[in-house]
C-alpha positions, 0 to 999 in steps of 0.5 A, a space after each residue: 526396539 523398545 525406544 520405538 515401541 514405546 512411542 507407539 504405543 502411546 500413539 496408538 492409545 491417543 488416537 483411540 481416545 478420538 481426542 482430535 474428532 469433532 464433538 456434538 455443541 453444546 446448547 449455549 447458557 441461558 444469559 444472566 438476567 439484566 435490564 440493560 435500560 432501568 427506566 422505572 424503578 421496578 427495574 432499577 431494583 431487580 438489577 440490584 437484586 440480580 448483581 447480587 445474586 448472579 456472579 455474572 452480573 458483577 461486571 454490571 454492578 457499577 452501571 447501577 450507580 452515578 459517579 457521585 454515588 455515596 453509601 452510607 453505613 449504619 451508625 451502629 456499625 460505625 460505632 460498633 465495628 469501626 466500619 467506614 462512614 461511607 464509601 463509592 461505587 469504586 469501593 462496592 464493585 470490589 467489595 461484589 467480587 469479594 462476597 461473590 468469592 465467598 458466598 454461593 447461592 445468594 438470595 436477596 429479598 427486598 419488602 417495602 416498608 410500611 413508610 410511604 416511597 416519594 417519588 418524583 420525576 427525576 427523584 426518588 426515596 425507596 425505603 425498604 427491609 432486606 434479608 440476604 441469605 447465602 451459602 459460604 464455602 464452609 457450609 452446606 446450608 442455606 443461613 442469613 448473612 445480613 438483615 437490615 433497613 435500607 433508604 435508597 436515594 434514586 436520580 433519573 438521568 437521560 430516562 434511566 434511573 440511578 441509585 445515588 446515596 444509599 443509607 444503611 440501617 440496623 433493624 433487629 439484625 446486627 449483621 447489615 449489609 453494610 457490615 457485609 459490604 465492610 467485611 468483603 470489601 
């Protein structure tokens, strides 16, 4: 008797829990923001900012980049922090899965600086200050995780414009985002 009524109890207690009945949708998540054709330079900069600062993106970071893309880290840090002198695409879309494991929240902020961009047709030199801050795991507070100068070197090709040499420089900051990059990758 009791090696029946056992079962039946937990028979009983699962069909009142309704775990087989049909549930209300759910509204689909908002996408992550992206600009699937980056054919000015104000898009090609926002897809860097959201790889960054959207885990889902990460899968598109690398569609950012042409094949012979170089980064190239600051001479400090080679010097100070035996970084890499450069690195590839391969090597940054690694190193996105890496950080994004790390840190929470990541917010990039891009300013110009005070240095004329040259941009040509199929060319073109943005220079810019960055400010990266985050949330790691560890803590609850929002703190900058790399500050620094960039120069990124763009090609357009077939109308979409690529990043294909990006330098790194260290501003007031030590900590870089090639630092960062070196430190996650």
């Amino acid at each position: 008797m009791r090696n029946i009524l056992l079962p039946a109890l937990a028979l009983i207690a699962l069909a009142a829990c309704n775990i087989f009945g049909l549930r209300d949708s759910e509204p689909p998540s908002e996408e992550a923001e992206w600009n699937n054709f980056a054919t000015t330079l104000d898009l090609a900069l926002d897809n860097l900012r959201y790889a960054y600062e959207d885990p889902r993106n990460a899968i598109n970071y690398g569609r950012i980049f042409l094949n012979d893309y170089v980064f190239y880290f600051a001479q400090q840090d080679i010097t100070d922090y035996s970084t890499d002198a450069q690195w590839t695409s391969a090597q940054e879309q690694d190193m996105l899965l890496n950080l994004q494991a790390n840190y929470k929240n990541i917010n990039l902020h891009m300013e110009p600086m005070d240095t004329e961009d040259e941009i040509y047709p199929d060319e073109a030199k943005l220079s810019r200050s960055y400010e990266i801050k985050a949330r790691n795991d560890n803590e609850d507070i929002e703190s900058t995780i790399a500050q620094g100068r960039m120069e990124l070197h763009y090609h357009r090709q077939n109308g979409y414009w690529y990043i294909y040499r990006w330098r790194d420089y260290r501003s007031s900051g030590e900590r870089t985002w090639g630092l960062l990059k070196h430190e996650n990758g």
